[in-house]
VOGU-3710 file (C-alpha; in Angstrom, 3 decimals, decimal comma):
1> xxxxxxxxxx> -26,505/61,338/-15,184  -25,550/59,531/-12,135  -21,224/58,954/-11,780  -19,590/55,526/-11,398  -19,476/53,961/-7,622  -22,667/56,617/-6,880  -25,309/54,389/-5,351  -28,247/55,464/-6,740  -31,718/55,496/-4,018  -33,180/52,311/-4,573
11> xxxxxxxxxx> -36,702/53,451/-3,745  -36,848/56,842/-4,961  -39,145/58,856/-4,680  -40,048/57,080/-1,333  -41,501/58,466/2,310  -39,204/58,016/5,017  -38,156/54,557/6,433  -37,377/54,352/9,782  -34,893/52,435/12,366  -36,068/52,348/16,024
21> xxxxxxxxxx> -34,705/50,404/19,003  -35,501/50,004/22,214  -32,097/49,652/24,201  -28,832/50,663/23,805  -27,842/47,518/22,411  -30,553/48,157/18,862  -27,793/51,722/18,657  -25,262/49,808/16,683  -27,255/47,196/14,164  -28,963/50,841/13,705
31> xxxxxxxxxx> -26,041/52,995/13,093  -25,188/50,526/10,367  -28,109/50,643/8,820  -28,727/54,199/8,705  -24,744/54,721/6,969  -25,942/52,054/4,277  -29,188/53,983/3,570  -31,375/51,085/4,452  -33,270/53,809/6,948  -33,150/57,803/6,629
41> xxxxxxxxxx> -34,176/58,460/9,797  -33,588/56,339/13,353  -35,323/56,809/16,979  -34,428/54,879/20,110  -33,221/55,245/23,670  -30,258/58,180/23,166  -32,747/60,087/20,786  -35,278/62,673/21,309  -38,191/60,888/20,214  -38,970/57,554/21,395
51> xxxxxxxxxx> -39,299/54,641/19,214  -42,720/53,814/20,741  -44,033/57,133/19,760  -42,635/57,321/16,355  -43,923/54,086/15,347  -47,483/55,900/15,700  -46,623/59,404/14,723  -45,433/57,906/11,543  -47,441/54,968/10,455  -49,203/56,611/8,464
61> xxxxxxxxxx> -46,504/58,472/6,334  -43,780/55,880/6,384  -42,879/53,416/3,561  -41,551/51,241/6,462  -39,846/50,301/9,997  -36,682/48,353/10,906  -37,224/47,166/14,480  -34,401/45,688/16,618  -35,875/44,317/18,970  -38,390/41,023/19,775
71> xxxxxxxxxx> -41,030/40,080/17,704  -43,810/40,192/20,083  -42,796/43,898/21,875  -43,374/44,805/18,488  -46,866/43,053/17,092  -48,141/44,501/20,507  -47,073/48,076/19,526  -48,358/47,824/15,901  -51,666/45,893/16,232  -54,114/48,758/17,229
81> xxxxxxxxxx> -52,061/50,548/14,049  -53,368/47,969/11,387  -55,367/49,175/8,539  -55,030/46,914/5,616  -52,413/45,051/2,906  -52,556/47,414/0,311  -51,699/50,898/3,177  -49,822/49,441/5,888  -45,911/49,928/5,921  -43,208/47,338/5,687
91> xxxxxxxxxx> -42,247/46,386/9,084  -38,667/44,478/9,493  -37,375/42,820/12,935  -34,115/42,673/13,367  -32,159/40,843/16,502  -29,348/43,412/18,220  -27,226/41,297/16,947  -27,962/41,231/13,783  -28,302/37,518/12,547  -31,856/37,485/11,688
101> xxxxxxxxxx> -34,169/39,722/9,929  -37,864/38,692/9,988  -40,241/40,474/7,796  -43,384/41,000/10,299  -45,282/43,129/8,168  -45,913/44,067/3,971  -44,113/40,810/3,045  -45,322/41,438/-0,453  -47,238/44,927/-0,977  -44,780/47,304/1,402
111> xxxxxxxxxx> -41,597/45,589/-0,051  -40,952/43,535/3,410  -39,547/40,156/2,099  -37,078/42,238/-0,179  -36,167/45,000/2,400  -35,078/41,456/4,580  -32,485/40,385/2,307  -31,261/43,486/1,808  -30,707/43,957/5,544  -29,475/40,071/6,088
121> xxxxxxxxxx> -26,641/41,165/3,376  -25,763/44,430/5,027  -25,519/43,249/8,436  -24,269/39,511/7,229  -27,449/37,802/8,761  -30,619/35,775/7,127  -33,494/36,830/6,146  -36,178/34,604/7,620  -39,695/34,422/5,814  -42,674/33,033/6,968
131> xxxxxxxxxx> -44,598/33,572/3,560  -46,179/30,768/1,905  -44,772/31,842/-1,525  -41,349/31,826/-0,250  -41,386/28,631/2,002  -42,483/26,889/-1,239  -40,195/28,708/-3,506  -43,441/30,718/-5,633  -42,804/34,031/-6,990  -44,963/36,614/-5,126
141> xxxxxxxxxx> -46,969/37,275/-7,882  -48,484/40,350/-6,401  -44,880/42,046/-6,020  -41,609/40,433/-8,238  -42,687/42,516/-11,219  -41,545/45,498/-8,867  -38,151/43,842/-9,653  -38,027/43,793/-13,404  -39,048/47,767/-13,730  -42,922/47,055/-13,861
151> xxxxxxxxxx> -46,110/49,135/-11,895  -48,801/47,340/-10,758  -52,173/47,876/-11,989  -55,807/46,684/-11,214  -57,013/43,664/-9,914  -57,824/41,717/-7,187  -54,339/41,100/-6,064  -55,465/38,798/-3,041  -57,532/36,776/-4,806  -54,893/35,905/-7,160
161> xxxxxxxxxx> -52,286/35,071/-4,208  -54,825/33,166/-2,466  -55,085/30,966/-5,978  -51,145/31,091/-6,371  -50,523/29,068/-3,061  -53,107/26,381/-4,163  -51,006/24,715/-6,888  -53,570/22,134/-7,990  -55,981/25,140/-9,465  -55,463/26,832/-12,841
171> xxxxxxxxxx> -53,871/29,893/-12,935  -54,320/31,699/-16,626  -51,212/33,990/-17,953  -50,757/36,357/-20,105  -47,362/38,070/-21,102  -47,142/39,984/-24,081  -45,161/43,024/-23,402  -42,070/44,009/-21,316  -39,219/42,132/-21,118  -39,396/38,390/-21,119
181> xxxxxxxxxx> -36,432/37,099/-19,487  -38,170/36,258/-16,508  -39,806/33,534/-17,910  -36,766/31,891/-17,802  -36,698/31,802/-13,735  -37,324/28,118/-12,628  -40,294/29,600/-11,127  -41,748/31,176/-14,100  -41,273/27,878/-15,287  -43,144/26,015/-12,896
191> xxxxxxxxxx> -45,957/29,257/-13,559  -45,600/28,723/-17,518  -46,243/24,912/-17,059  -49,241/25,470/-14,691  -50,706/27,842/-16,804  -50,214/25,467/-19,640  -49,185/27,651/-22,054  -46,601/29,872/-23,586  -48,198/33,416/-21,713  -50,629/33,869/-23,776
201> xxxxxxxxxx> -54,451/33,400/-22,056  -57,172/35,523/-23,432  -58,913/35,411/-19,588  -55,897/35,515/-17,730  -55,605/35,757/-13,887  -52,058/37,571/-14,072  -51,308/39,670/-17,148  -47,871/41,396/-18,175  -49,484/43,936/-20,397  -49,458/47,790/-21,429
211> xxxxxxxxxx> -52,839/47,712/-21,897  -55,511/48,040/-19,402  -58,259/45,654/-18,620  -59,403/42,679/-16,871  -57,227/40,702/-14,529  -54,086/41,705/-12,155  -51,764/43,655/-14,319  -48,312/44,140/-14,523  -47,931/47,472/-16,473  -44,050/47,365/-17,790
221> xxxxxxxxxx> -42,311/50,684/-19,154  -42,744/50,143/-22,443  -44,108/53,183/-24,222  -42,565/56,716/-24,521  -44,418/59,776/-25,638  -43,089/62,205/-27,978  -44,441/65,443/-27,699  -44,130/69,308/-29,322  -45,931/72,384/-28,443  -46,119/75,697/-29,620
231> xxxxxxxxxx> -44,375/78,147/-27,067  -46,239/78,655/-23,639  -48,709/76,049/-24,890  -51,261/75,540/-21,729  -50,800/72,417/-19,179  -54,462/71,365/-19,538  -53,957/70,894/-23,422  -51,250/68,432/-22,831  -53,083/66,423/-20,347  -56,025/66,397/-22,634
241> xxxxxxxxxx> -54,424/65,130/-25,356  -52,155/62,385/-23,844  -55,413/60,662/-21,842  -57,132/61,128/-25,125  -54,805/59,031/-26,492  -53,936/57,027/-24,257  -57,515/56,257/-23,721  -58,433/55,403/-27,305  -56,014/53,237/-27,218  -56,660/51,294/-23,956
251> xxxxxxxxxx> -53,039/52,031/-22,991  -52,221/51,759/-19,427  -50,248/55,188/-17,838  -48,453/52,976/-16,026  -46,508/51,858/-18,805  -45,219/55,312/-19,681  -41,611/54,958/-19,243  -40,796/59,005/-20,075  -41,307/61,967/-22,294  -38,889/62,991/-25,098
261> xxxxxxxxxx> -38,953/66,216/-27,175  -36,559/68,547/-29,441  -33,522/70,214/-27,030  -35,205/73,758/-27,967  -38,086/73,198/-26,103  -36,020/71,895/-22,996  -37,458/75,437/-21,424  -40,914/74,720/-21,859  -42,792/75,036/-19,028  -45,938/72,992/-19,758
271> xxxxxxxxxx> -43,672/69,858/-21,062  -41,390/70,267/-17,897  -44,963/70,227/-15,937  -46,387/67,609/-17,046  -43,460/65,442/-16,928  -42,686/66,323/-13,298  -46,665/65,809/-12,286  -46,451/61,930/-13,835  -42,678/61,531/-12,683  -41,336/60,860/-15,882
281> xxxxxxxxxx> -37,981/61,499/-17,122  -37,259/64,047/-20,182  -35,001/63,235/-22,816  -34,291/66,188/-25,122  -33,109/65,797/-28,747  -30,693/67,800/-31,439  -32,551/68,333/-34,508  -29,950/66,787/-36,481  -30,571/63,355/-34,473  -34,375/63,947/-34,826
291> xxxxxxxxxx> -34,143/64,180/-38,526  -32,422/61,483/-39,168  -35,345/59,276/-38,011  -37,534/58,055/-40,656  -40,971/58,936/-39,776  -44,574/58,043/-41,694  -45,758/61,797/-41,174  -43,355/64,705/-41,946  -44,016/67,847/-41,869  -42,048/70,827/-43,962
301> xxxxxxxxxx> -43,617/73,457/-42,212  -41,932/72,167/-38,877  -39,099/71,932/-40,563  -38,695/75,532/-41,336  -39,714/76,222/-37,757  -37,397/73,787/-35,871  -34,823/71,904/-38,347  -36,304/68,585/-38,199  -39,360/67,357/-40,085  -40,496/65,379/-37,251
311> xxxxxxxxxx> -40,285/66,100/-32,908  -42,807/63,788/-31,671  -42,549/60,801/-33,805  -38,713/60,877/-34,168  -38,353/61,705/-30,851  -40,086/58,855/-29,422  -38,696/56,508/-31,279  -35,422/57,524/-30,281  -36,643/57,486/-26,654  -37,617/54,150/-26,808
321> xxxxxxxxxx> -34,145/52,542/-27,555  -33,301/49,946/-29,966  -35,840/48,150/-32,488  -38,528/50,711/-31,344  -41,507/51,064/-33,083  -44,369/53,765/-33,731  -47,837/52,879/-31,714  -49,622/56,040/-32,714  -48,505/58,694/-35,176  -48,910/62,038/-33,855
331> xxxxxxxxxx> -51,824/63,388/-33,099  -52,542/67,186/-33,085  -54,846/69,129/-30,173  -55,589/72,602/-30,723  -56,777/74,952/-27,823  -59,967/75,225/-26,166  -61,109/78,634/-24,456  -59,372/79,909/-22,127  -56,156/77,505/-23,025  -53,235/78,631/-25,343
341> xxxxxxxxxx> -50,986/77,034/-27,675  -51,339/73,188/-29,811  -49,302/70,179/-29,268  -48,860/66,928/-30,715  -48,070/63,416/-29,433  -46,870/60,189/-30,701  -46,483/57,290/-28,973  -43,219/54,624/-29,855  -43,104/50,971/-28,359  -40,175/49,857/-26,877
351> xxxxxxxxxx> -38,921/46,327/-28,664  -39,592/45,111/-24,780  -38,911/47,413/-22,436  -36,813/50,502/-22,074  -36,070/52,971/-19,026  -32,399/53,520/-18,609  -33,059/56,347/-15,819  -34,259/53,652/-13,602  -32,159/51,019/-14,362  -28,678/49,910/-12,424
361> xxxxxxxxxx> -25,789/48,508/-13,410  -23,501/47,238/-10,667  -20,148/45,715/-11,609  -19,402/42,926/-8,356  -16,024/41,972/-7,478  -16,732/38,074/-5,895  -13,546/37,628/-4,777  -11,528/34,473/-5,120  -13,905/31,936/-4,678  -15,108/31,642/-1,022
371> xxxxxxxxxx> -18,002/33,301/0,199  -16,295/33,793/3,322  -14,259/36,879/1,440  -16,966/38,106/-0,461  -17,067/41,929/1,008  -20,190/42,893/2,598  -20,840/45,828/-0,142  -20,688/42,978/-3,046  -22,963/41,002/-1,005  -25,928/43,952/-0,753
381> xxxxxxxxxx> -25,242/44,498/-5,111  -26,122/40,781/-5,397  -28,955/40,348/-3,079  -30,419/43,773/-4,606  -30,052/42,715/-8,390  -32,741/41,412/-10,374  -30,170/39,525/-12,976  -26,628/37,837/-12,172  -24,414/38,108/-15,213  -20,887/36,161/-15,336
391> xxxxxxxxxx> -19,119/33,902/-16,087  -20,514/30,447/-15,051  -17,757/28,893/-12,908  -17,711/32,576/-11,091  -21,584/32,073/-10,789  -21,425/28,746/-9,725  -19,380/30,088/-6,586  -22,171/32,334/-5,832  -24,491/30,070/-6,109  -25,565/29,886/-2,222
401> xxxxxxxxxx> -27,009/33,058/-2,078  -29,035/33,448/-5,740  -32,711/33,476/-3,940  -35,465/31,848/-6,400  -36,475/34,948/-8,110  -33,461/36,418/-9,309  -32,468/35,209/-12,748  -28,907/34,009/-13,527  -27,152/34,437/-17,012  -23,797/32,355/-17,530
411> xxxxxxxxxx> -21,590/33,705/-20,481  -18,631/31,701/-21,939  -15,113/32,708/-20,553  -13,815/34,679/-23,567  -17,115/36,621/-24,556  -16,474/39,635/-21,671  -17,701/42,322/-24,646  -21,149/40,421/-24,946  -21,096/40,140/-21,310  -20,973/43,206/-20,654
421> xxxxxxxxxx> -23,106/44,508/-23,421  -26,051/42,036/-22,550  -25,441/43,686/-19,380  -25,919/47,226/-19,906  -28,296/46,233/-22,481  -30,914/44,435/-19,251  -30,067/47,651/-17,271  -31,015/50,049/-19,958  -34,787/48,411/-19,835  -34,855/49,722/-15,760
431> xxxxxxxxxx> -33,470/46,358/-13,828  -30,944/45,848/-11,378  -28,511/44,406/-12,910  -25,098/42,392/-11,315  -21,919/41,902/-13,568  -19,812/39,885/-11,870  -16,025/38,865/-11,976  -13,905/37,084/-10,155  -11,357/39,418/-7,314  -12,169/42,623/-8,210
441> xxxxxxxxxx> -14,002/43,780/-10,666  -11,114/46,714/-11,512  -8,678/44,579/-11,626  -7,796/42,316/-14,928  -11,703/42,303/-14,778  -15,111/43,374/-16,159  -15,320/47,447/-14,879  -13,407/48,654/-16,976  -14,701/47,668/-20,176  -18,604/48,006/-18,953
451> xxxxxxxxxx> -17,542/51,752/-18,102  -16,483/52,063/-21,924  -19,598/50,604/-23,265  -21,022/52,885/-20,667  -19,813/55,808/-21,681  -20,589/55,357/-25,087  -24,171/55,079/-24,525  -26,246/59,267/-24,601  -25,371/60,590/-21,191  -29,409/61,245/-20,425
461> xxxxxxxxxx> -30,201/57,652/-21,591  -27,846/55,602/-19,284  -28,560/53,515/-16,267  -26,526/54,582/-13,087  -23,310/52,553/-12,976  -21,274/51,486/-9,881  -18,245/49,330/-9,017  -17,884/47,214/-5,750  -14,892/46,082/-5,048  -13,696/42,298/-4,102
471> xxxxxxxxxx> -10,508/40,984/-2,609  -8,400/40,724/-5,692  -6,085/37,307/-5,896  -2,935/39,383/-5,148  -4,514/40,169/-1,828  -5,418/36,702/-0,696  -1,941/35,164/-2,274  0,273/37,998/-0,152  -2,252/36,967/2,902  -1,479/33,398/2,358
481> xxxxxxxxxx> 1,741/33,811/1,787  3,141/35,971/4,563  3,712/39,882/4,442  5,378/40,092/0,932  3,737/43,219/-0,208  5,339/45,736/2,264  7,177/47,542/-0,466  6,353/49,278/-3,887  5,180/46,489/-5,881  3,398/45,865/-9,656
491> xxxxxxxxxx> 0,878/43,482/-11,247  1,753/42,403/-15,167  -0,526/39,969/-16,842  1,430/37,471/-18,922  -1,373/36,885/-21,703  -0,559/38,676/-24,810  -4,237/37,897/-25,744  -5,065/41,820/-25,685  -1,078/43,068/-25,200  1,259/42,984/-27,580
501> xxxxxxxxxx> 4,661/40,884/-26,153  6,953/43,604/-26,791  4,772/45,880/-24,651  5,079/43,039/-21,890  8,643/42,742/-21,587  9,205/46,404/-21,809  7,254/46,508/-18,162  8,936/43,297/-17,195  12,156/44,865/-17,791  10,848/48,371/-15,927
511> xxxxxxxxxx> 9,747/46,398/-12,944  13,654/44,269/-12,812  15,034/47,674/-13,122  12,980/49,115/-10,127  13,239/46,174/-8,175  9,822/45,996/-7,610  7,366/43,065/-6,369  6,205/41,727/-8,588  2,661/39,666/-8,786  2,626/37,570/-12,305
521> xxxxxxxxxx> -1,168/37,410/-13,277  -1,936/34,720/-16,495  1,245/33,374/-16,152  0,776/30,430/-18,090  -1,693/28,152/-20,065  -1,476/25,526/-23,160  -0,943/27,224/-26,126  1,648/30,021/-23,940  3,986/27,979/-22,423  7,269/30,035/-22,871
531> xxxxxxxxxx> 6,604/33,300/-21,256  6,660/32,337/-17,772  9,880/31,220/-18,005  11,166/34,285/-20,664  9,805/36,867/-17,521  11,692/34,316/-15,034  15,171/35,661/-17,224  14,225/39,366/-17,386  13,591/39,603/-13,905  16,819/37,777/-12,926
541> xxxxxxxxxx> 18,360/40,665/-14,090  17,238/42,835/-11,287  17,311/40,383/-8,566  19,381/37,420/-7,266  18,462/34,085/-7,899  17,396/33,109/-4,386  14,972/35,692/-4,533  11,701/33,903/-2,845  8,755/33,061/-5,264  5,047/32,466/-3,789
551> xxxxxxxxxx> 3,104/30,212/-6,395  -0,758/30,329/-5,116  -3,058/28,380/-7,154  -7,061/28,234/-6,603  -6,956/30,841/-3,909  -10,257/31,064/-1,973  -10,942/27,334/-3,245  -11,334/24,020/-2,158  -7,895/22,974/-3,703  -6,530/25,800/-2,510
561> xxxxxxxxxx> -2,200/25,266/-2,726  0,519/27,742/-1,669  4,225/26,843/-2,090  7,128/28,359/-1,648  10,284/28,559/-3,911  13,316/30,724/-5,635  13,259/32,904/-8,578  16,184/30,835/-10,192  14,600/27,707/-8,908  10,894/28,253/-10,205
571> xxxxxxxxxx> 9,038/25,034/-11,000  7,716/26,679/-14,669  5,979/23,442/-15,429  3,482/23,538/-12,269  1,979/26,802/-13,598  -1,194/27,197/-14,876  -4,019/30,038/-15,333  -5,557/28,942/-11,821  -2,284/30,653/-10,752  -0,842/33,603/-9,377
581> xxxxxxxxxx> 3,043/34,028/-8,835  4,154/36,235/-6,301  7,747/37,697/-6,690  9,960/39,317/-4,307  12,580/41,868/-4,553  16,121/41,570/-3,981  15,906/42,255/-0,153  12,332/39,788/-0,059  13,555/36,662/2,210  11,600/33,548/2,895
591> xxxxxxxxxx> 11,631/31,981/6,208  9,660/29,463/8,469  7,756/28,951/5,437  6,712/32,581/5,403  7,402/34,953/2,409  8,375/38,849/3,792  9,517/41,919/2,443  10,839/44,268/4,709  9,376/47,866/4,557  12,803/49,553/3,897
601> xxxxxxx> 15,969/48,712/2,030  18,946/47,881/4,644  20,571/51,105/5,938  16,934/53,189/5,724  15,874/54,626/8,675  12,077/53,652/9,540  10,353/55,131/12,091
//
């Protein structure tokens, strides 16, 4: 299980990527890069080794390099080092000052063009590519499905690039497994409508498939095994039987998204094995949830043995998530000599996809509305994601920086449950998934009810979840307003939409009592027009009447407004929901136009 606000590796398991410079200046665009975890490992003019010699010491082990430096320095260090597309590393140039980052090398294969952005949104640059798929807006056919959870497969991968970029030839799809959604993409689209089809081409140059055969395939994690074993059952019986089956079947390994078996043989060595040799996650079962699952082939003799009648059908069906279905019912494999033990396997289909161990879920705090306060961590969980989900006036904000192949998803402003379930529910089948509010994401926001949903789901069968944080609308409203926030202060939201009133005037009446500040969030709409001005009476009780009020409406915006005014005074009917009202406490003063709160009562001593 991975905890909230742990960033998860995004390339795991993954050799070593490297930062080198080649003057003191490269030390601090490096420095930042290495805290982020965009390189593990760095080499320039203050370390032992050189950059020049690790660039050749490690081409060959390296998943890629981040160069500060000039372009042609380094296409004269790494041009005896060429081998081919499919083995050389991903090589990034980055300017010391970090504006630009230029994908030299592995554009596509090495993960170049992608490693880019995610550099131009740590260091607040732009990534500048050179491709011919991205000058004309194309998906790189021969890497996005890296994005949406998928392993690549056979083919002639350059061949069907070279075709790509020629837009008056045919190109033949064929999408019948994994998850669909990014047909939606305007450039799946434009694919869809070149193909002339709905993804469906019996001779297909690209195919989304679990299968294997002819044409480039993208394999997506669609099938889990369910396996039991007697005890101490032998490795090479396992192996046996799953490429027997898998084999029969034409099913592509790739498209194993994990193993699943009863909890009691969470100890067995040959399962564990196996598992670790392919990389696949385990999921272990109760036998009370196993037998619960209606299977086609029960057996009463296992349930004697283990309390269920089923471990490899019902638990790969389980595995497999929602709307799963059985591809193969199990199949038994008894020992050959010199082996020990029998097993059997069953393979489940996922309804599209499903692999919650490698899926993210990222809750983004955009801030008010300009992209000038967007924080630089928010920026890196959008450029990373595969899928934007939000509201669509907090999307549209964002707007600028959604790149061709990420997929957007607007919801409606009151459906934040399906919002968030949709969510979870995209990041559960392995993609990157942003949730995004408006301010931050903890505050009156979207985290805290995606961490419920969260932690509802099996703790082995969740995606990793973390928060980023955004300037919240109190922040940018005490900015605009002066220094009003130097003292103990509160937020209460004014919409009895999810609070009961009673429960809101019970803190309105603990924050007059306390004298705190006090920022007003939903103070007022259309069919709640009274309760602005009901708070306005409570809080006169604590407070004199020429206590100064900030009203800040579309903070962050173009029609940005900030206005000054007194508690007794307050102009009820200019309120709206684009508004936040900003309340000082009895020794808050206004002056020059500037709202302040002084950091101690008169009398206290303040060092």
């Amino acid at each position: 299980m991975t905890s909230p606000n742990n960033r998860p590796e995004q390339d795991a398991p993954r050799a070593r990527r490297w930062g080198l410079g080649f003057s003191p200046a490269s030390t601090p665009v490096l420095n930042q890069l290495l805290q982020s975890g965009l390189i593990d490992s760095q080499a320039g003019p203050d370390d032992q080794i050189a950059a020049g010699d690790c660039l050749v010491e490690q081409w060959s082990t390296a998943s890629g390099f981040v160069v500060v430096g000039a372009c042609g320095l380094v296409t004269r260090l790494i041009a005896p080092l060429l081998v081919n597309k499919e083995r050389d590393p991903a090589v990034v140039v980055v300017d010391p000052q970090g504006r630009f980052a230029i994908p030299l090398l592995g554009g596509h294969a090495a993960g170049a063009e992608r490693l880019s952005h995610q550099i131009a949104a740590c260091l607040g640059g732009q990534a500048v590519l050179t491709g011919a798929t991205a000058a004309a807006g194309l998906l790189s056919l021969d890497s996005f499905g890296k994005d949406w959870g998928w392993q690549r497969g056979k083919g002639d991968w350059s061949a069907l690039m070279r075709k790509a970029t020629h837009v008056d030839q045919p190109l033949r799809l064929e999408a019948h497994h994994g998850s669909r959604r990014w047909l939606e993409l305007e450039a799946a689209t434009c694919l869809l409508e070149r193909a002339g089809g709905s993804g469906e081409n019996p001779e297909a140059d690209l195919v989304v498939d679990i299968h294997t055969g002819a044409g480039c395939r993208w394999h997506p994690p669609s099938l889990w095994l369910g396996m039991g074993c007697e005890r101490n059952t032998s490795l090479s019986l396992l192996e046996r039987l799953l490429e027997q089956t898998l084999g029969d079947q034409q099913l592509a390994p790739e498209s194993v998204a994990g193993l699943a078996s009863v909890d009691r043989k969470a100890d067995e060595p040959a399962l564990l094995a196996l598992a670790a040799k392919r990389g696949w996650p385990v999921r272990w079962f109760g036998a009370d949830s196993l037998a619960a699952v209606p299977v086609p082939t029960p057996s009463a003799a296992v349930a004697q043995e283990m309390g269920t009648a089923s471990v490899a059908e019902a638990a790969a069906l389980l595995a497999a998530g929602p709307a799963a279905q059985l591809l193969q019912t199990k199949r038994i494999e008894h020992a050959n000599p010199g082996e020990l033990g029998a097993a059997t396997l069953a393979l489940a289909l996922a309804e599209s996809q499903w692999a919650p161990e490698r899926g993210q879920l990222h809750l983004v705090g955009s801030g008010p509305g300009s992209l000038e306060l967007l924080t630089a961590d928010a920026r890196r969980a959008l450029s990373e994601a595969t899928v934007w989900v939000g509201y669509g006036l907090y999307l549209d904000l964002l707007e600028p920086l959604r790149r061709t192949d990420q997929l957007r998803w607007n919801g409606q402003l009151t459906e934040e449950r399906a919002r968030c379930a949709l969510a979870l529910e995209l990041a559960s089948q392995g993609l990157n998934v942003a949730l995004v509010s408006s301010g931050d994401s903890g505050i009156y926001a979207m985290a805290g009810l995606a961490l419920e949903l969260w932690l509802a789901s099996p703790a082995d069968g969740r995606p990793s979840f973390s928060v980023h944080p955004g300037i919240s609308a109190l922040q940018l409203a005490a900015a605009r307003a002066g220094a009003p926030l130097m003292h103990d202060f509160c937020t209460i939201s004014l919409s009895d939409r999810l609070t009961p009133w009673g429960v809101i005037e019970k803190r309105l009446q603990a924050a007059a009592a306390g004298d705190f500040v006090v920022a007003l969030y939903n103070p007022r709409s259309l069919g709640r027009d009274w309760q602005l001005a009901r708070a306005r009476e409570l809080l006169l009780e604590g407070r004199p009447a020429s206590t100064p009020v900030a009203l800040a409406r579309q903070l962050g915006r173009a029609d940005e407004a900030v206005s000054l005014h007194s508690l007794g005074e307050l102009p009820v009917e200019q309120v709206d929901m684009l508004t936040l009202v900003l309340i000082g406490n009895s020794s808050s003063y206004a002056k020059d136009g500037c709202m302040v709160t002084p950091r101690g009562y008169p009398g206290a001593e303040l060092s």
